[in-house]
C-alpha positions as a printed NumPy array, in Angstrom:
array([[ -39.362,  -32.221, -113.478],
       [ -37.932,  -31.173, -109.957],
       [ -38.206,  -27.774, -108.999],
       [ -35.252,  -26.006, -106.889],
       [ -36.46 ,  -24.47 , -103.914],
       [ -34.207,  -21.774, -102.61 ],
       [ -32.539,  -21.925,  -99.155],
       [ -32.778,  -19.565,  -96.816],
       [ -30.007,  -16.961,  -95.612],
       [ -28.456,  -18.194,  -92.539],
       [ -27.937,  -14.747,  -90.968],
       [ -25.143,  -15.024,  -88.375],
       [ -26.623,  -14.684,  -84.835],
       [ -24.471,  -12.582,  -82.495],
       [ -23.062,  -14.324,  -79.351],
       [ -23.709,  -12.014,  -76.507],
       [ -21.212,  -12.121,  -73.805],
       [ -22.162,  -11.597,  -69.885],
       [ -19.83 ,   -8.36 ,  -69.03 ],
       [ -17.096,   -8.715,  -66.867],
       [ -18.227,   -6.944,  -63.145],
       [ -14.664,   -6.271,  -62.281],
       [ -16.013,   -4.321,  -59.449],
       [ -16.961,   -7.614,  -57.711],
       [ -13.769,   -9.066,  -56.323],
       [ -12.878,   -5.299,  -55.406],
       [ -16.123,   -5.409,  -53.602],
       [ -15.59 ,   -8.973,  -51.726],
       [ -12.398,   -7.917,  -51.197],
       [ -13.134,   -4.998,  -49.266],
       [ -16.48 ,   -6.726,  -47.161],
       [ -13.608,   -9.17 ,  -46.104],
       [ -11.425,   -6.426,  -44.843],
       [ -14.238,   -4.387,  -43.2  ],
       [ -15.652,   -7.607,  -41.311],
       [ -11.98 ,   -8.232,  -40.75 ],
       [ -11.409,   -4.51 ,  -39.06 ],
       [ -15.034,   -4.555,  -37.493],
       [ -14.755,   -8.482,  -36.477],
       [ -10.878,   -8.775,  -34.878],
       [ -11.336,   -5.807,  -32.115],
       [ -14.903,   -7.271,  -31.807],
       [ -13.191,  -11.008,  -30.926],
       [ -10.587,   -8.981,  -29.04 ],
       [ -13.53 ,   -7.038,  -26.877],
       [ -15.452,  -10.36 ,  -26.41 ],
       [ -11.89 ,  -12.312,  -25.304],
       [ -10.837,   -9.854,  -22.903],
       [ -14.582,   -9.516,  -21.509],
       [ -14.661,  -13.043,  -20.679],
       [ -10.968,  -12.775,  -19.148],
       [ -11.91 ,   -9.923,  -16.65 ],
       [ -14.996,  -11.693,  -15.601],
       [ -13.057,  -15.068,  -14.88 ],
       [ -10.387,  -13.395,  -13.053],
       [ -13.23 ,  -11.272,  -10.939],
       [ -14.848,  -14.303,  -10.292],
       [ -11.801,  -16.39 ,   -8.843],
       [ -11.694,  -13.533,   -6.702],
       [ -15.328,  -13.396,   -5.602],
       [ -14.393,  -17.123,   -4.911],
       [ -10.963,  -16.62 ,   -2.806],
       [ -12.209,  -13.397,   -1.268],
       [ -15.583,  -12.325,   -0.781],
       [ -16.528,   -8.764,   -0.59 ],
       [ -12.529,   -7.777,   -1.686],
       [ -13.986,   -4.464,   -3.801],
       [ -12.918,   -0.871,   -2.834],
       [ -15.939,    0.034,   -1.891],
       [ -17.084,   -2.924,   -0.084],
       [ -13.856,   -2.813,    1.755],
       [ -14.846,    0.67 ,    2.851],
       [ -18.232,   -0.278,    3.987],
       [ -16.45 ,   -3.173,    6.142],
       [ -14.503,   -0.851,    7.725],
       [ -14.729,   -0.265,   11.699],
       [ -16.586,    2.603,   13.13 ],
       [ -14.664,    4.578,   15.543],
       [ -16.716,    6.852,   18.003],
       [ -15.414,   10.107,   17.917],
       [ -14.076,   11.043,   21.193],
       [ -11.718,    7.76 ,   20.774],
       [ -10.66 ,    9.004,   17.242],
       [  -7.097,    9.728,   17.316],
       [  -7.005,   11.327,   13.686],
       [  -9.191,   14.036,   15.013],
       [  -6.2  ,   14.889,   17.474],
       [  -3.941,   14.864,   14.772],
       [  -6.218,   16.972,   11.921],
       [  -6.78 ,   19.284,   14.92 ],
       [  -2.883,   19.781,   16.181],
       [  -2.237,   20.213,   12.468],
       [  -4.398,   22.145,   12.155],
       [  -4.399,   24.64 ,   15.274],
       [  -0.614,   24.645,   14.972],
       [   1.009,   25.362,   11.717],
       [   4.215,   25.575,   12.793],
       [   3.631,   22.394,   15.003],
       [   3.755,   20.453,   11.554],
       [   7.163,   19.967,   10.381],
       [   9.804,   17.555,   11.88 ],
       [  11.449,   19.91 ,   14.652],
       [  15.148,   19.138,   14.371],
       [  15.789,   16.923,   11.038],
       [  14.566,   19.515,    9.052],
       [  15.647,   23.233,   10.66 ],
       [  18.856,   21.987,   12.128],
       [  21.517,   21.222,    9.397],
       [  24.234,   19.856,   11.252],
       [  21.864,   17.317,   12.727],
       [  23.215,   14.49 ,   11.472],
       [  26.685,   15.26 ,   12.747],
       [  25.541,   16.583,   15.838],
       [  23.847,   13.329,   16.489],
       [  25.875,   10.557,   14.849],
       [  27.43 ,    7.731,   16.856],
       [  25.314,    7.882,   19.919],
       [  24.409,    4.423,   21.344],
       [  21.319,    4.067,   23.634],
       [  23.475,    3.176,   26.247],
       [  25.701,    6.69 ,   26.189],
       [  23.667,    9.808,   27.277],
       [  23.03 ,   13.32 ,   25.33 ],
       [  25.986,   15.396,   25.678],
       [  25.105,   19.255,   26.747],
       [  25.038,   20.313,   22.686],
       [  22.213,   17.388,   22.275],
       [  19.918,   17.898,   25.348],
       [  19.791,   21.693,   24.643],
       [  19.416,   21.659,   21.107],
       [  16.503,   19.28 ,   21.343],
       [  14.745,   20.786,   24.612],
       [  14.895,   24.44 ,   23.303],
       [  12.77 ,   22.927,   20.336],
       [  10.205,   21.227,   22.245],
       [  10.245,   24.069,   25.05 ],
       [   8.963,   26.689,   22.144],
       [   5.675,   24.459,   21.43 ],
       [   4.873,   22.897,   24.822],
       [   0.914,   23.626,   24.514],
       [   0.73 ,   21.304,   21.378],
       [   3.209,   19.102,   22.403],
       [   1.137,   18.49 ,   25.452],
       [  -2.31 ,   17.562,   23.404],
       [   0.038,   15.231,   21.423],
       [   1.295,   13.543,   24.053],
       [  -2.648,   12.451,   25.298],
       [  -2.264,    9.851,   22.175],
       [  -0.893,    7.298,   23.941],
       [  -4.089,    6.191,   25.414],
       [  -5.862,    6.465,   21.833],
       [  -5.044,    3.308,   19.977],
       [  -8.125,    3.74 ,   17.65 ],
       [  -8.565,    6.297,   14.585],
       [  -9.846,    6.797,   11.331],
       [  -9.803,    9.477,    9.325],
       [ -12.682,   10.337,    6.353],
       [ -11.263,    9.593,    2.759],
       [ -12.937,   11.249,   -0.167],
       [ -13.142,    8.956,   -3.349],
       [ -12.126,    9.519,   -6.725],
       [ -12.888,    7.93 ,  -10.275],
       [  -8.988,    7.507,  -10.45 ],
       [  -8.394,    5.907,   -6.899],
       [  -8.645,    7.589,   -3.42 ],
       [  -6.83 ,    9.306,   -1.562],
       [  -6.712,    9.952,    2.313],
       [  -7.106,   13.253,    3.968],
       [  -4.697,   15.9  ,    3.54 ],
       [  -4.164,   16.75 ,    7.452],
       [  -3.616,   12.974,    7.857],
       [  -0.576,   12.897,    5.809],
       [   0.941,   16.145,    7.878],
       [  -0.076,   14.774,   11.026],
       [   2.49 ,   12.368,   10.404],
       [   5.551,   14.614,   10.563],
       [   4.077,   14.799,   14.495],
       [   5.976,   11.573,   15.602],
       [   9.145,   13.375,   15.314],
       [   8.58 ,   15.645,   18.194],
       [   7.597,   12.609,   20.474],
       [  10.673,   10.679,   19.669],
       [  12.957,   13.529,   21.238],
       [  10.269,   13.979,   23.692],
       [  11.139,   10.928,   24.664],
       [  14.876,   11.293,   24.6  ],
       [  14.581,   14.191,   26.58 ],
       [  12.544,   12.837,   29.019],
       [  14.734,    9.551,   29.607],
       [  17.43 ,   12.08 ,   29.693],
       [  15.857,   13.755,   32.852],
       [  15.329,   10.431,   34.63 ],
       [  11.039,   10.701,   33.729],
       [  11.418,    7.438,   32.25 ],
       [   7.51 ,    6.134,   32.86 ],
       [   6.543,    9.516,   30.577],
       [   9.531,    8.783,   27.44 ],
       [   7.592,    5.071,   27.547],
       [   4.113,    6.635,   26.768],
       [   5.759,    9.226,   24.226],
       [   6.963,    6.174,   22.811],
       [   3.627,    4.465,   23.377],
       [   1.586,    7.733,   21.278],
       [   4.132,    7.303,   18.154],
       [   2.834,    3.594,   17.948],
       [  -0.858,    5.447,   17.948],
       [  -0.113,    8.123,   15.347],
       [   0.71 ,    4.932,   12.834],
       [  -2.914,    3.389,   13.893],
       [  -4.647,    6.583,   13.831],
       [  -5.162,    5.558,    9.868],
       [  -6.526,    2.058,   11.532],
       [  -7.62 ,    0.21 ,    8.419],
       [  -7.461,    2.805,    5.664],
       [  -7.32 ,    1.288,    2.484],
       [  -4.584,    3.164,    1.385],
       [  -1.133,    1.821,    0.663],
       [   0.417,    5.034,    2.28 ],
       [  -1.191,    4.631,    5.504],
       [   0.414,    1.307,    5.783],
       [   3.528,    2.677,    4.923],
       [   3.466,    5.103,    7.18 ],
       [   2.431,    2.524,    9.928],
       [   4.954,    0.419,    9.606],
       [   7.082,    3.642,    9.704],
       [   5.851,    4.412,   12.998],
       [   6.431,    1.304,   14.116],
       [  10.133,    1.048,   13.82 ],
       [  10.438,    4.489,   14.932],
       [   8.728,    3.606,   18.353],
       [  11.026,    0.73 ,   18.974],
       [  13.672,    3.257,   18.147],
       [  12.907,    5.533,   20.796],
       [  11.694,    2.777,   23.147],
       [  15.117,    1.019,   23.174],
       [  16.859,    3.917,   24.285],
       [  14.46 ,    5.088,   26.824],
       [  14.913,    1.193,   28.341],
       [  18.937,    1.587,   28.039],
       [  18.759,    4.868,   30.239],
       [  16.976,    4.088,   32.836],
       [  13.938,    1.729,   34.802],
       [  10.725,    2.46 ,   33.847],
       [   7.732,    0.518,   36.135],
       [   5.608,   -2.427,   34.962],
       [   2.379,   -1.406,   34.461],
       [   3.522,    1.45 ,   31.783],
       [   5.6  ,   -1.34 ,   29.981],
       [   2.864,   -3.938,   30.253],
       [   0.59 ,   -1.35 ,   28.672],
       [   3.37 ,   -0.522,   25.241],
       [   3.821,   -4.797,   25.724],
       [   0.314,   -5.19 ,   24.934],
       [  -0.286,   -2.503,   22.045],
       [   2.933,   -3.721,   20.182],
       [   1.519,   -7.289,   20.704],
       [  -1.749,   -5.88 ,   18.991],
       [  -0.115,   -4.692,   16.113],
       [   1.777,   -7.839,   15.593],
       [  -1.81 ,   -9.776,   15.511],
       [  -3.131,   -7.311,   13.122],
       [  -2.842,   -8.407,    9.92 ],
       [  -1.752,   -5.22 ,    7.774],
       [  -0.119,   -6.944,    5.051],
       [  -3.048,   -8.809,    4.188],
       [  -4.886,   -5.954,    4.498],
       [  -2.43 ,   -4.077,    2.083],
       [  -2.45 ,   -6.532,   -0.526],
       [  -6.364,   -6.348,   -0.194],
       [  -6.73 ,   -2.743,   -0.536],
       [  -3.982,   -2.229,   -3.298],
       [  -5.895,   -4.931,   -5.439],
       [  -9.239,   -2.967,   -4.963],
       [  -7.974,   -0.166,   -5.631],
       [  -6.294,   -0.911,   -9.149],
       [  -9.301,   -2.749,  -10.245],
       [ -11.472,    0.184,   -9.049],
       [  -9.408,    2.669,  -10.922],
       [  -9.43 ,    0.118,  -14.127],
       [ -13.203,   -0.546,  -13.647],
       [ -13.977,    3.297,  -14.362],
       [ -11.453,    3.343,  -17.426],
       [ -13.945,    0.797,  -18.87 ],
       [ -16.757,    2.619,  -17.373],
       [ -15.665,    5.854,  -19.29 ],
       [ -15.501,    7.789,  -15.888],
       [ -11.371,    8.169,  -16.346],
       [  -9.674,    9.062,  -19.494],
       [  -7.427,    6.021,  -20.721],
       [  -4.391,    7.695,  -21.16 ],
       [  -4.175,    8.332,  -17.067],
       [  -3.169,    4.7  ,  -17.546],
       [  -0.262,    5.85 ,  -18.528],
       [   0.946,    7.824,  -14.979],
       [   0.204,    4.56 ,  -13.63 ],
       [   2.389,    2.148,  -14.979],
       [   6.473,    2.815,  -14.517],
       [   7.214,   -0.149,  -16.772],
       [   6.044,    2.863,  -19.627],
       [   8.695,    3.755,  -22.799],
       [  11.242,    1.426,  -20.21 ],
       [  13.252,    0.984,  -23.748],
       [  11.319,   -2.665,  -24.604],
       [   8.21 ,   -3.447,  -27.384],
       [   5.973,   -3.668,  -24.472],
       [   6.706,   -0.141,  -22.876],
       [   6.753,    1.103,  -26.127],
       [   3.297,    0.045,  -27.095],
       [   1.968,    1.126,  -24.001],
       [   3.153,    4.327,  -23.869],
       [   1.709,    4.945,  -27.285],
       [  -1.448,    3.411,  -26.911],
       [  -2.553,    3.166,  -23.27 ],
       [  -5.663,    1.608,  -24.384],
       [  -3.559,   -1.717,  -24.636],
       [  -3.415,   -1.613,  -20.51 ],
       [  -6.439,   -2.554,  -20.405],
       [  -6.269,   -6.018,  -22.259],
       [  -3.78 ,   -6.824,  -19.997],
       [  -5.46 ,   -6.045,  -16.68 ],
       [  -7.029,   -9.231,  -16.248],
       [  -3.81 ,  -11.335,  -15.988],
       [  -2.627,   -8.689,  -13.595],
       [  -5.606,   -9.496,  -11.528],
       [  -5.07 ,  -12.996,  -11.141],
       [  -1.579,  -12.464,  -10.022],
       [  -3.121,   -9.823,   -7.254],
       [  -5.107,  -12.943,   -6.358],
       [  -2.53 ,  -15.111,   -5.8  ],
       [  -0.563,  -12.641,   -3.715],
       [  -3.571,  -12.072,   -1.39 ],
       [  -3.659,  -15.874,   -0.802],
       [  -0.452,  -16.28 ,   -0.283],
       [  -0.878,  -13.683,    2.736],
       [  -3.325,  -15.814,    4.223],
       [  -0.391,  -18.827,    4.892],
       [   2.079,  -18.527,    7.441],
       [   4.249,  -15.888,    7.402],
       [   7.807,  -18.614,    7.218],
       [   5.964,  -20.049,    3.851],
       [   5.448,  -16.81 ,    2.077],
       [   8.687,  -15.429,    0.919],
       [   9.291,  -18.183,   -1.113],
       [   5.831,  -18.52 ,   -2.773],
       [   6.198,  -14.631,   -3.608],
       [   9.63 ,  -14.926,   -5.252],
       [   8.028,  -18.12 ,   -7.442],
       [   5.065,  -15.747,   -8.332],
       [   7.516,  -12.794,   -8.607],
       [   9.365,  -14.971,  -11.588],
       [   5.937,  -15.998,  -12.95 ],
       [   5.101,  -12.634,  -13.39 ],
       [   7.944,  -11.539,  -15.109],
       [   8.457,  -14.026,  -17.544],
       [   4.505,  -13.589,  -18.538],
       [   5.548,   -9.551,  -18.905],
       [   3.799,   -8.156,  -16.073],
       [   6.281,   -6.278,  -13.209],
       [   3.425,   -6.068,  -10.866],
       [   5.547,   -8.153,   -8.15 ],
       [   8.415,   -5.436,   -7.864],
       [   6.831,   -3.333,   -5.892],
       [   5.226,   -5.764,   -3.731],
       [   8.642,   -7.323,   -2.927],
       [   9.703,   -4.375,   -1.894],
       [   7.012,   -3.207,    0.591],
       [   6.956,   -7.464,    1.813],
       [  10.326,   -6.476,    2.521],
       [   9.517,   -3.448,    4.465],
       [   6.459,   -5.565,    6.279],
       [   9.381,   -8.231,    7.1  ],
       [  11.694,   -5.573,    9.009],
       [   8.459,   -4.181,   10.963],
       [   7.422,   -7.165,   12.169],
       [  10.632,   -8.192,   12.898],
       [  11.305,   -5.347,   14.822],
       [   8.212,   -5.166,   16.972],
       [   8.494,   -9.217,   17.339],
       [  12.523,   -8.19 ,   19.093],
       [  10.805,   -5.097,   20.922],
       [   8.197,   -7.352,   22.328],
       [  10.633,   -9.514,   23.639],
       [  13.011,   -6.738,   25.154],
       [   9.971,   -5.544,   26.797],
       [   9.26 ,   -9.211,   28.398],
       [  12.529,   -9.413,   29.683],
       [  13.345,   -5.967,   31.428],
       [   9.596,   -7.042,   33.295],
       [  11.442,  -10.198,   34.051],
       [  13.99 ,   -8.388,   35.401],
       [  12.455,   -5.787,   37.618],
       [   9.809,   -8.607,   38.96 ],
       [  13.12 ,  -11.463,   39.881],
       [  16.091,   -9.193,   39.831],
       [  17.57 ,  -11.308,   37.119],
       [  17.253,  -11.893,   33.492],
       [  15.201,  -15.092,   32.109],
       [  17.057,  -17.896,   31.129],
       [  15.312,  -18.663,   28.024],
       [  11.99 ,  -17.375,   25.855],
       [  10.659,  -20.376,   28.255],
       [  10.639,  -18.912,   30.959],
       [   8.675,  -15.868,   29.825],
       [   6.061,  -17.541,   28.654],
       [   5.936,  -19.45 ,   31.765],
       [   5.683,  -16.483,   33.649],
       [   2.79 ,  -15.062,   31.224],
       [   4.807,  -12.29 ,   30.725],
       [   5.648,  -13.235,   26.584]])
């Protein structure tokens, strides 16, 4: 006889379920986009790091010592007593009402008064008077300014800023000087003292290198302004009248000077150190980013890139690098001969602006500028040679040849 046993109860065990963290993916989703925001500027920072040190380096390579202030430390030490920008701070200075250009500015009809005369025709009555009444009123300083033409040296003391530097004050009214020596030497051709118009002529060349190597962009400008102004005055003094060798061998050989000095070089040197200076001390935190933005004319011009970077300046930066590497190549193209340059610059010119940087537009222009000084001083240098030729044989040369032969070109 079997006995039943009884089965146990099966009591239904409860399935537990792992809950659902639905805060996870929000979580992940928002590390990504953090590390995103923290990590893309980050790779942006590193990128354009690496960029401004490459495009430093290739200069350090090309052109040793080419910073701002290392340019200033290279630059030439001019004893005082042969420091021509002293004369001009000090006639600025002394003379307030010495400063301003004598006729263009305080006689209106000067442009009529003076229009259509050739340096071959001589000042009516009207024109001699109106000009020696001027320059009879401030003889004294007139005098003092004149004493420039055997000063052929200067340098006056620049003051630098985080932003860039800028050159002394009295420099930049000094320059309104050359005006009175230009009719000086009108005047003076005009009364037969044709040795004395050559040196006024000769101290207008010296007002231009009383900024001597400046790195300053407005120096130059104003050099080369001097310049042309010179020959200018020079080839009317030599249309009037005979002046003797030894005071035209004397404006042959400071013209020929400034034709061996290389200022556009130079420029191109000094306007690179300055931009990377003034760029340097944006990433320093010495200058506020948005001065960037007084900086760069291409700003709000009506395109994506204008508009960004008139929005956020802080953009500029990234693109600095490229800008510098262009700068490069424009200083070595200075360095070739001056008949292979214009065509390099118009290739890098193109370069430049199909990569979105209009750096080369203004450096066209002022290359143009350099082009017409030179070219200028090269055809004064050459006038000069042959009125020498002239007075020594009683004829004019043949040919360039000859000039050279006579080791007077």
């Amino acid at each position: 006889m079997t006995s039943s046993v009884p089965m146990p109860m099966r009591v239904p065990v409860p399935v537990i379920r792992p809950r659902r963290r639905w805060w996870l993916p929000s979580a992940i989703a928002g590390a990504v986009f953090i590390l995103a925001a923290l990590g893309v500027p980050y790779y942006a920072w590193l990128a354009d790091q690496q960029a401004w040190g490459e495009a430093e380096a290739e200069a350090d390579r090309l052109d040793p010592r080419w910073r701002l202030l290392q340019l200033e430390a290279d630059r030439q030490a001019v004893p005082d007593a042969e420091n021509s920008a002293f004369v001009l701070t000090a006639i600025a200075a002394t003379y307030p009402s010495f400063r301003s250009r004598p006729l263009v500015q305080n006689e209106k009809n000067y442009k009529k008064i003076f229009e259509n005369v050739p340096p071959t025709a001589q000042l009516n009555h009207q024109q001699f008077q109106l000009m020696r009444g001027f320059l009879a009123k401030h003889a004294e300083p007139l005098a003092k300014l004149q004493k420039l033409k055997d000063m052929p040296r200067g340098r006056f003391p620049i003051t630098y800023r985080d932003a860039f530097n800028v050159f002394n004050d009295s420099g930049a009214k000094g320059i309104a000087l050359y005006d009175w020596l230009e009719h000086d030497a009108y005047c003076l051709a005009h009364d037969g003292q044709y040795d004395a118009a050559v040196e006024s002529c000769q101290a207008i060349v010296n007002i231009g290198r009383s900024f001597g190597d400046e790195p300053s962009n407005n120096a130059i400008g104003h050099r080369y302004e001097m310049q042309g102004r010179a020959a200018v005055a020079l080839e009317r003094v030599l249309a009037q009248g005979e002046a003797c060798d030894d005071v035209l061998q004397a404006i042959q050989a400071l013209i020929a000077l400034e034709l061996k000095e290389d200022q556009w070089l130079r420029n191109l040197r000094v306007d690179r150190a300055g931009n990377h200076y003034f760029h340097d001390n944006v990433r320093a935190g010495k200058v506020k980013t948005e001065v960037l933005q007084g900086r760069c004319f291409y700003l709000n011009d009506g395109t994506w890139r204008g508009w960004v970077s008139g929005n956020f300046p802080s953009t500029l930066m990234a693109a600095y690098p490229e800008s510098l590497r262009y700068m490069n190549r424009a200083v070595e193209i200075a360095k070739l001969p001056v008949h292979e340059q214009r065509a390099k610059y118009t290739a890098l010119d193109v370069a430049a602006k199909n990569s979105g940087n209009y750096l080369m537009i203004f450096w066209l222009r002022l290359y143009d500028f350099k082009c017409w000084s030179e070219g200028f001083l090269r055809s004064t240098l050459v006038a000069l040679a042959c009125e020498r030729y002239r007075l020594q044989h009683e004829r004019w040369p043949a040919s360039l040849d000859v000039l050279v032969q006579a080791k007077l070109l």
